[in-house]
PyMOL CGO cylinders between C-alpha atoms (Angstrom):
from pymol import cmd
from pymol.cgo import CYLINDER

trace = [
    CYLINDER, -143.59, 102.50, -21.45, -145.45, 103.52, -18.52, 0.3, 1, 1, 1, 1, 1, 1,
    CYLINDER, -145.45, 103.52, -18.52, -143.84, 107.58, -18.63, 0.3, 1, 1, 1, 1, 1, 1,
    CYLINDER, -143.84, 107.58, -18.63, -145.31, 107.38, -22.19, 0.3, 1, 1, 1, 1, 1, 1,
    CYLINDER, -145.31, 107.38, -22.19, -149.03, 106.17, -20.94, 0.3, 1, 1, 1, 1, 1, 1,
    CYLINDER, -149.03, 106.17, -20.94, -148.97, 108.57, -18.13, 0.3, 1, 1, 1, 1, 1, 1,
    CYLINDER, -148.97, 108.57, -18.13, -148.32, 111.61, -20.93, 0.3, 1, 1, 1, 1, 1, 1,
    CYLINDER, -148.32, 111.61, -20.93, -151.33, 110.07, -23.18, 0.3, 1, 1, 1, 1, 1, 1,
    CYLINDER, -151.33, 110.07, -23.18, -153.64, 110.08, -20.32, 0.3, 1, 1, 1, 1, 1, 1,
    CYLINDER, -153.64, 110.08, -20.32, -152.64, 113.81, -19.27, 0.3, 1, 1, 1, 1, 1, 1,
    CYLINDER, -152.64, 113.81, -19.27, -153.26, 114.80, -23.18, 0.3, 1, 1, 1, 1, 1, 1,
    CYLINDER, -153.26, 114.80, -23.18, -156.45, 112.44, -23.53, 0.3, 1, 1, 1, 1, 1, 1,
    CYLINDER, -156.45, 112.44, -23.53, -158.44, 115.59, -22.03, 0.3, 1, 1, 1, 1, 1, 1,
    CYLINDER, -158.44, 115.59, -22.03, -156.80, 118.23, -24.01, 0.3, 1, 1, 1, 1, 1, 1,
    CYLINDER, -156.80, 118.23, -24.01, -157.09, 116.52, -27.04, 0.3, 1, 1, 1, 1, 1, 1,
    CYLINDER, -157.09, 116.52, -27.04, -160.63, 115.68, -26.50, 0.3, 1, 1, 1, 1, 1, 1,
    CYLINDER, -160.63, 115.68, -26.50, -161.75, 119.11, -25.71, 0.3, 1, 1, 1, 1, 1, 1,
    CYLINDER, -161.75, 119.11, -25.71, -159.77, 120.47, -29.20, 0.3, 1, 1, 1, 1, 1, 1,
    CYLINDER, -159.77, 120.47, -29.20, -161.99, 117.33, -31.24, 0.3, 1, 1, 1, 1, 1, 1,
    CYLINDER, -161.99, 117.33, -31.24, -165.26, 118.54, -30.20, 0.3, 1, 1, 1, 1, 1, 1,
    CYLINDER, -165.26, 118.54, -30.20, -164.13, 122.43, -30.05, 0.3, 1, 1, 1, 1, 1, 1,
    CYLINDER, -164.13, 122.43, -30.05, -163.67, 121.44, -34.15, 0.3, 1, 1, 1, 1, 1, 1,
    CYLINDER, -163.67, 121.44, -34.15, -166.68, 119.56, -34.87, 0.3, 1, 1, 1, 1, 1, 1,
    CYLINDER, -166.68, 119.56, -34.87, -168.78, 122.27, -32.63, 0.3, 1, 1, 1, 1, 1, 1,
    CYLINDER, -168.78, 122.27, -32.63, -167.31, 125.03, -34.34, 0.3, 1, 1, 1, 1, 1, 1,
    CYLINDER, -167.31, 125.03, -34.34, -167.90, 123.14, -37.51, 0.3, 1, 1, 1, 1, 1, 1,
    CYLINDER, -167.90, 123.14, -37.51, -171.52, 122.35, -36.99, 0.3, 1, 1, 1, 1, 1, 1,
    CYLINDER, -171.52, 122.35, -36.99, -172.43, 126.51, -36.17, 0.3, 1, 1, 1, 1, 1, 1,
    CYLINDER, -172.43, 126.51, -36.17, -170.77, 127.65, -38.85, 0.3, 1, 1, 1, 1, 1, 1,
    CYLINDER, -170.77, 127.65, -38.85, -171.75, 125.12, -41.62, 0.3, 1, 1, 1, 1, 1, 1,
    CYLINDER, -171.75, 125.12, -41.62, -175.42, 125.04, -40.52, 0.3, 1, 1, 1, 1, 1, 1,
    CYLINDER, -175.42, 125.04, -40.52, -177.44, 127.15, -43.16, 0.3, 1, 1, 1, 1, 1, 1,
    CYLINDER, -177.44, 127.15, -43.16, -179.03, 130.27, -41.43, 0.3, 1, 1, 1, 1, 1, 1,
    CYLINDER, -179.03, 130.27, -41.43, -182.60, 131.04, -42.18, 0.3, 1, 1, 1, 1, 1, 1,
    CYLINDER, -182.60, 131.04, -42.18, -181.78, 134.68, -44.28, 0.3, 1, 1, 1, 1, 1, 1,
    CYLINDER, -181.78, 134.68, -44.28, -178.54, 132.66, -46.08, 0.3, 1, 1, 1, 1, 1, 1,
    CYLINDER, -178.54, 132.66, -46.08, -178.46, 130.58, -48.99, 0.3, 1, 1, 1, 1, 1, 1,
    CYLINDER, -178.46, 130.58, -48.99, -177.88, 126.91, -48.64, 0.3, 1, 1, 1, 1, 1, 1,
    CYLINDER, -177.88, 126.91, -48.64, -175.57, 124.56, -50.54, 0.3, 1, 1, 1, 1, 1, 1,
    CYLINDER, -175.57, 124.56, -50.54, -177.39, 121.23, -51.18, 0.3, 1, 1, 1, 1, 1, 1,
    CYLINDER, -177.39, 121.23, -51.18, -175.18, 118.16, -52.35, 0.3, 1, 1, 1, 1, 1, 1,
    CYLINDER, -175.18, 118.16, -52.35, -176.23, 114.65, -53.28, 0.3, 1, 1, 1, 1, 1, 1,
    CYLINDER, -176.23, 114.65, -53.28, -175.09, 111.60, -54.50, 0.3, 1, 1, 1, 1, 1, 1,
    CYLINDER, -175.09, 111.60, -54.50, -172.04, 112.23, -57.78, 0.3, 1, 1, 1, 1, 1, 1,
    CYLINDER, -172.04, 112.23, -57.78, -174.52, 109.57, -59.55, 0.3, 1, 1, 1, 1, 1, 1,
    CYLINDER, -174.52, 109.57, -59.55, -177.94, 112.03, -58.78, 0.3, 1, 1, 1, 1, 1, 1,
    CYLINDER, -177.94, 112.03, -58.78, -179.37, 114.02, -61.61, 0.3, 1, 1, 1, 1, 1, 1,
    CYLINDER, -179.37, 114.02, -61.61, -179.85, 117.38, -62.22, 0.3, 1, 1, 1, 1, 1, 1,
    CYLINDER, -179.85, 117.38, -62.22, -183.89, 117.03, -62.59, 0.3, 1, 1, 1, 1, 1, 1,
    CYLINDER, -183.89, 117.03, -62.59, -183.89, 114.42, -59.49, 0.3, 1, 1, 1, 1, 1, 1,
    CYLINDER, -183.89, 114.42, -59.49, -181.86, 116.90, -57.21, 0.3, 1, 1, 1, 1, 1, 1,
    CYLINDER, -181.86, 116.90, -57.21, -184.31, 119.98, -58.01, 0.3, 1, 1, 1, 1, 1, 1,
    CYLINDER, -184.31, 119.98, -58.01, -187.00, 118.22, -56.99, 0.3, 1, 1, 1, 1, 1, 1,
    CYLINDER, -187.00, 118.22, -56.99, -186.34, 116.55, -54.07, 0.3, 1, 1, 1, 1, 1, 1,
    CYLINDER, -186.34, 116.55, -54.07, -184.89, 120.46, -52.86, 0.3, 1, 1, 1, 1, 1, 1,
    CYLINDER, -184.89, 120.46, -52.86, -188.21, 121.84, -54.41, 0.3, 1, 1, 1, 1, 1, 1,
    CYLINDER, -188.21, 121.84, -54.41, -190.51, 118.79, -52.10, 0.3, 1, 1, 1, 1, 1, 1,
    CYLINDER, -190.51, 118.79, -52.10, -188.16, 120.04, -48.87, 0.3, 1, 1, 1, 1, 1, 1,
    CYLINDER, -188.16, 120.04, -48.87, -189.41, 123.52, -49.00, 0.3, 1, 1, 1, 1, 1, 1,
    CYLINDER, -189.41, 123.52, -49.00, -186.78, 125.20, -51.03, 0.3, 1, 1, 1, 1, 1, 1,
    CYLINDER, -186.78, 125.20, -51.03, -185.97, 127.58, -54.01, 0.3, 1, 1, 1, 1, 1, 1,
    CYLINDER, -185.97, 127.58, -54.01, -183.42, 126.43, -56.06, 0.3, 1, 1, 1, 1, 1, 1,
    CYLINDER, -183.42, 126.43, -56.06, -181.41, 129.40, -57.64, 0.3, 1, 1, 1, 1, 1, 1,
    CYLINDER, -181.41, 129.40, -57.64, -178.60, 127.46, -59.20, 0.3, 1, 1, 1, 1, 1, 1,
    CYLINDER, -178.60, 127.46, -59.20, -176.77, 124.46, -60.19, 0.3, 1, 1, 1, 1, 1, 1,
    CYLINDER, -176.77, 124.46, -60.19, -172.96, 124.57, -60.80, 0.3, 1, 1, 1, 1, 1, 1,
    CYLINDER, -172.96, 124.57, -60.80, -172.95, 120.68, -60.63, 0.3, 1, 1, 1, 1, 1, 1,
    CYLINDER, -172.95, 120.68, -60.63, -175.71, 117.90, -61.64, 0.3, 1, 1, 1, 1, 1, 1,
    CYLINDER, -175.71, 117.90, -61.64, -175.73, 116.96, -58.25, 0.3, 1, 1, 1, 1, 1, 1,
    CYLINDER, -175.73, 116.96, -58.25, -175.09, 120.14, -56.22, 0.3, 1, 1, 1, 1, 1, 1,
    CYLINDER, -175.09, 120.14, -56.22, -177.94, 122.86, -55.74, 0.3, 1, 1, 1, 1, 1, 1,
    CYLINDER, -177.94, 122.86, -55.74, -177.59, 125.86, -54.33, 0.3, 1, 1, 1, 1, 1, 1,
    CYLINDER, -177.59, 125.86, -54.33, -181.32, 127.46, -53.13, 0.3, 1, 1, 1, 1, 1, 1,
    CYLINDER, -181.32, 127.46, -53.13, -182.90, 129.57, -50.86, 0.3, 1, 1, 1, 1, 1, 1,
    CYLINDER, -182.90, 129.57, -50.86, -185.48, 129.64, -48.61, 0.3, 1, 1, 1, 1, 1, 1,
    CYLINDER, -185.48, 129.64, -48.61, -189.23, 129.95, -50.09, 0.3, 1, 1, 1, 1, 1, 1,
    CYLINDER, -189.23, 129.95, -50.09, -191.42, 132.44, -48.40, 0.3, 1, 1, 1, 1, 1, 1,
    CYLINDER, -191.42, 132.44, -48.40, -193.46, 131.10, -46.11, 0.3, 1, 1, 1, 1, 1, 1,
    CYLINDER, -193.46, 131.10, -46.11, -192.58, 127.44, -46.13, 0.3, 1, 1, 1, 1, 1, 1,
    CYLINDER, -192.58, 127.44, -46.13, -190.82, 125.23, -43.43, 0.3, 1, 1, 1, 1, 1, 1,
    CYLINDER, -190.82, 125.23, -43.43, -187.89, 123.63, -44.95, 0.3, 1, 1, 1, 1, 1, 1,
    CYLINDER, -187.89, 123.63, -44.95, -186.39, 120.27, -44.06, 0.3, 1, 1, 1, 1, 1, 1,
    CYLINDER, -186.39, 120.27, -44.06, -183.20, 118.57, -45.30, 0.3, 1, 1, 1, 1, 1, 1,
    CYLINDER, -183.20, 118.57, -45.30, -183.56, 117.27, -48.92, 0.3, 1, 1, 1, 1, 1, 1,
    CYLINDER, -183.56, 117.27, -48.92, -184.53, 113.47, -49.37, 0.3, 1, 1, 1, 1, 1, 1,
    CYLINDER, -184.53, 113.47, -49.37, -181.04, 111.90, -50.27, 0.3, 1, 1, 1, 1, 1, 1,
    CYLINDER, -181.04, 111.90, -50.27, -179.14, 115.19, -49.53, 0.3, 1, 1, 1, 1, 1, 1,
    CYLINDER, -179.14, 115.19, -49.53, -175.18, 114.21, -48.49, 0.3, 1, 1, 1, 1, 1, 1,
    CYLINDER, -175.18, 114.21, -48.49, -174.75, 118.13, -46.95, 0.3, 1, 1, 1, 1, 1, 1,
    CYLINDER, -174.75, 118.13, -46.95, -176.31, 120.69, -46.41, 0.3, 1, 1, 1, 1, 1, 1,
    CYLINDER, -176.31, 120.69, -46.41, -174.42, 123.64, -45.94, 0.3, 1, 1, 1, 1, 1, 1,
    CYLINDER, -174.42, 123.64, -45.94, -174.33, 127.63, -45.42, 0.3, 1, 1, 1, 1, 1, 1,
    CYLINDER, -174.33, 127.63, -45.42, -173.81, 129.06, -49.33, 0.3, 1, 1, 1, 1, 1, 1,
    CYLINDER, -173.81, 129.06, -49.33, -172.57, 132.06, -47.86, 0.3, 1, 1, 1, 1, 1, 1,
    CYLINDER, -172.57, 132.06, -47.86, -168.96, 130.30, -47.67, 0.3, 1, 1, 1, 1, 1, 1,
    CYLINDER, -168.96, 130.30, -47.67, -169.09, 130.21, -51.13, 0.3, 1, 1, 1, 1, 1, 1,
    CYLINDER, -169.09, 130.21, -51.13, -169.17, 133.61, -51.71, 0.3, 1, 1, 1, 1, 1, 1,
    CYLINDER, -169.17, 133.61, -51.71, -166.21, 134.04, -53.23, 0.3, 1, 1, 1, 1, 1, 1,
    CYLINDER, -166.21, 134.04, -53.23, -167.16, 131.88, -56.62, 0.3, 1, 1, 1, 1, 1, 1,
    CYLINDER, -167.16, 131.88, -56.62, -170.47, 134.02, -56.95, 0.3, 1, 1, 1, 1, 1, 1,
    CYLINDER, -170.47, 134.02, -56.95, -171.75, 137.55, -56.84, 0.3, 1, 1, 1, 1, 1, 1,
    CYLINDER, -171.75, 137.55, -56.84, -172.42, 138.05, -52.93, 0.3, 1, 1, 1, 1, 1, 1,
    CYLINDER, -172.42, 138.05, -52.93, -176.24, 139.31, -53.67, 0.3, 1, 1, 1, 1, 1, 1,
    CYLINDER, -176.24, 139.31, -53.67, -177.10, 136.17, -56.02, 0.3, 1, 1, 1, 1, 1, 1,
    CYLINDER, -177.10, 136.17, -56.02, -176.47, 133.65, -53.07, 0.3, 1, 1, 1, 1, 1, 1,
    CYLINDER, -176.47, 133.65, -53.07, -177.19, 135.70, -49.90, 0.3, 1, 1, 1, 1, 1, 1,
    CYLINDER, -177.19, 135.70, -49.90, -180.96, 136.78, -51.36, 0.3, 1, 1, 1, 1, 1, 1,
]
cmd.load_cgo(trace, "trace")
């Protein structure tokens, strides 16, 4: 019992330096850049009118809608944008590339 406590405690280290290598690399990658499109996501239950207007109050541009409660917008000129009243996520679109033409979500 005690040889298997010893091994935890070497690993405890390791294994806590691979959990916040993940969530670190997580956070970088998922956070929205300023010249990328960002994938907004609220509540299942939120509607399509409600989500476009809280992203619309944060400072945003929505540019499309493949789900009631998802939005994916841009940046508006000039504005400071802030995370979307109610917003679950808020991603970088450009991982979604792949289900939309590369200019329509990068612009």
């Amino acid at each position: 019992m005690r040889a298997i406590r010893s091994l935890m405690n070497d690993f405890l280290p390791a294994f806590a330096l691979l959990v916040a290598s993940v969530v670190i690399g997580a956070v970088v990658m998922l956070t929205p850049r300023p010249d990328h499109a960002a994938l907004i996501v609220f509540g299942p239950m939120t509607l399509v009118t409600e989500a476009v207007t809280r992203t619309v109050e944060a400072g945003w541009l929505p540019i499309a809608s493949p789900r009631s409660f998802v939005i994916i917008a841009r940046r508006h000129a000039g504005s400071e944008v802030r995370r979307p009243e109610g917003a679950f996520l808020l991603l970088d679109a450009s991982g979604i590339s792949g289900c939309f033409s590369l200019s329509s979500v990068e612009k």
